[in-house]
C-alpha positions in Angstrom: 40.3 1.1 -36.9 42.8 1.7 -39.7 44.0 3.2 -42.6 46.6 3.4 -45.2 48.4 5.0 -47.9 50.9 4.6 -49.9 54.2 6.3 -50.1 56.8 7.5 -53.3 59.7 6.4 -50.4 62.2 3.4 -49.3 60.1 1.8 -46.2 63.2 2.5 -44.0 62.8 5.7 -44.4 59.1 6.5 -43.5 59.7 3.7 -40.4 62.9 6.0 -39.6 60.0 9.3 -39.1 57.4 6.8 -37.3 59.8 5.7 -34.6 61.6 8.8 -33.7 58.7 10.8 -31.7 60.6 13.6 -32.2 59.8 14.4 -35.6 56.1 13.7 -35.2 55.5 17.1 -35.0 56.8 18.0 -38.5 54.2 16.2 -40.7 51.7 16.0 -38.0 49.3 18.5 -36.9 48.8 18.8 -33.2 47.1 21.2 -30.5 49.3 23.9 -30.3 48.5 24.6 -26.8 49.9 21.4 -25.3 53.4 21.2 -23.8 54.9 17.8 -25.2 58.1 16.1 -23.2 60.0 13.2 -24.7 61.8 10.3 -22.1 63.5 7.1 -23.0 66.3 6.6 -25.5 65.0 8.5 -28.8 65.6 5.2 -30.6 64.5 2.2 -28.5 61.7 2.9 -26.3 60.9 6.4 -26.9 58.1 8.1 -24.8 56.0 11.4 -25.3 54.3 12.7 -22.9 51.8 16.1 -23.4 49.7 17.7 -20.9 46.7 20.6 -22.1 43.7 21.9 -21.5 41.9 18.8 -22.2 44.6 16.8 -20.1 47.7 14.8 -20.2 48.8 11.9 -21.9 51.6 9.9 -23.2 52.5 7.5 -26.3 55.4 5.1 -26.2 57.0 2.6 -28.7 56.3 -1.0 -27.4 58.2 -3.0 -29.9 59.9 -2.7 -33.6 60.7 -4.8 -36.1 63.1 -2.7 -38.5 61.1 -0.8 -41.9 58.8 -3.6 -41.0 56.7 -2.8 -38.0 56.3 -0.1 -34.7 53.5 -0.8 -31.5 52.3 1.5 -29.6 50.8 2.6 -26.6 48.5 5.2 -26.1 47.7 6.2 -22.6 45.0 9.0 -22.1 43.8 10.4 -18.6 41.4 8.1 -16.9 40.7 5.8 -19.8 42.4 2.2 -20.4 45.4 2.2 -22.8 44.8 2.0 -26.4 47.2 0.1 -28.7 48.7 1.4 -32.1 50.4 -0.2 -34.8 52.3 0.5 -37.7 52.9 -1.9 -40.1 55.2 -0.9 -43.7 55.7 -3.1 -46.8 57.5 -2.5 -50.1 55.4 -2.2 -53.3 56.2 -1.4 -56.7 54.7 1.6 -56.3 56.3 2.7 -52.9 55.4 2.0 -49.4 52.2 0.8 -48.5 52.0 2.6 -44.9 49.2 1.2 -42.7 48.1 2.9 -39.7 45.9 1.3 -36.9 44.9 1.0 -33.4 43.0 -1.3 -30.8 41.8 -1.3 -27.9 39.5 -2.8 -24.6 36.4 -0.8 -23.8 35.1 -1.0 -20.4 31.4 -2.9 -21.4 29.9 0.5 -20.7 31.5 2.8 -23.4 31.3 0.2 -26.0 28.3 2.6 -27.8 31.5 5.0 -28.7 33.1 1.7 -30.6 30.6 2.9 -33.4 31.8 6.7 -33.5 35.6 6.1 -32.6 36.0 5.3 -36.6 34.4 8.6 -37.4 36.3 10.3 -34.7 40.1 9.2 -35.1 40.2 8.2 -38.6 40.5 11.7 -40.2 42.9 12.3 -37.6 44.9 9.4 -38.6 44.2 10.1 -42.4 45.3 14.3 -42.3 48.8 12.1 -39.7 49.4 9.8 -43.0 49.2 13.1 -45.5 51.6 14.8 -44.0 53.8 11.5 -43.6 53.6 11.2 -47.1 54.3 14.4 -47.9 57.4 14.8 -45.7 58.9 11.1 -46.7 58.7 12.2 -50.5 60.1 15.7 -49.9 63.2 14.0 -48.3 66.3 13.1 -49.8 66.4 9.2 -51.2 69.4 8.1 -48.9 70.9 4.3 -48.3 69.4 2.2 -45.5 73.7 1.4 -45.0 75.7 3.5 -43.0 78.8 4.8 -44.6 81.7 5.6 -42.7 
């Protein structure tokens, strides 16, 4: 399950928001009755962690590969992990952001492999909207520190 959009921004900039948990909460919607807590260094295996009425769980950055790619995993009370990915590439017309995840299914559950499309991807979709809209709103800065 994917999806993708793409993005009036520098790549670097978008993967900047993806792998810094901490601003996932400004372009995307989330429960508002959950209490999130972040671990880990903020860049370089970051961890969230949220616990509410439905439960706890926790997402952590796996691996990077700078303004090219972020993994994920996606931990959720008694279910296996899921994994996410986040893959960016440079077009002419921005950045073509691509938004996916993966996962094993006990052999039992596989019947929800046909509604887990219908079920995450508008949540994925309304995550890459408000991506877009916060990358585009910020100000176009150099992928170079300058001191």
């Amino acid at each position: 399950m994917q999806r993708s959009i793409i993005i009036d921004a520098p790549a670097y900039v978008v993967y900047g928001e993806v792998t810094d948990l901490q601003t996932w909460a400004t372009w995307w919607e989330k429960d508002t009755t959950i209490t999130t807590e972040y671990s880990g260094a903020r860049y370089g295996g970051p961890k969230m962690s949220w616990t509410g009425v439905d439960g706890f769980g926790s997402l952590e950055i796996t691996s990077v590969s700078f303004a090219d790619s972020v993994n994920t995993e996606l931990n959720f009370e008694g279910m296996p992990p899921t994994y996410g990915f986040w893959n960016f590439k440079e077009t002419g017309e921005g950045a073509q952001v691509i938004w996916g995840m993966k996962g094993e299914m006990p052999f039992f559950m596989h019947f929800m492999t046909m509604f887990f499309d219908a079920m995450v991807g508008p949540d994925f979709e309304a995550g890459l909207k408000g991506l877009k809209e916060k990358s585009e709103s910020m100000p176009s800065r150099s992928s170079k520190s300058v001191i």
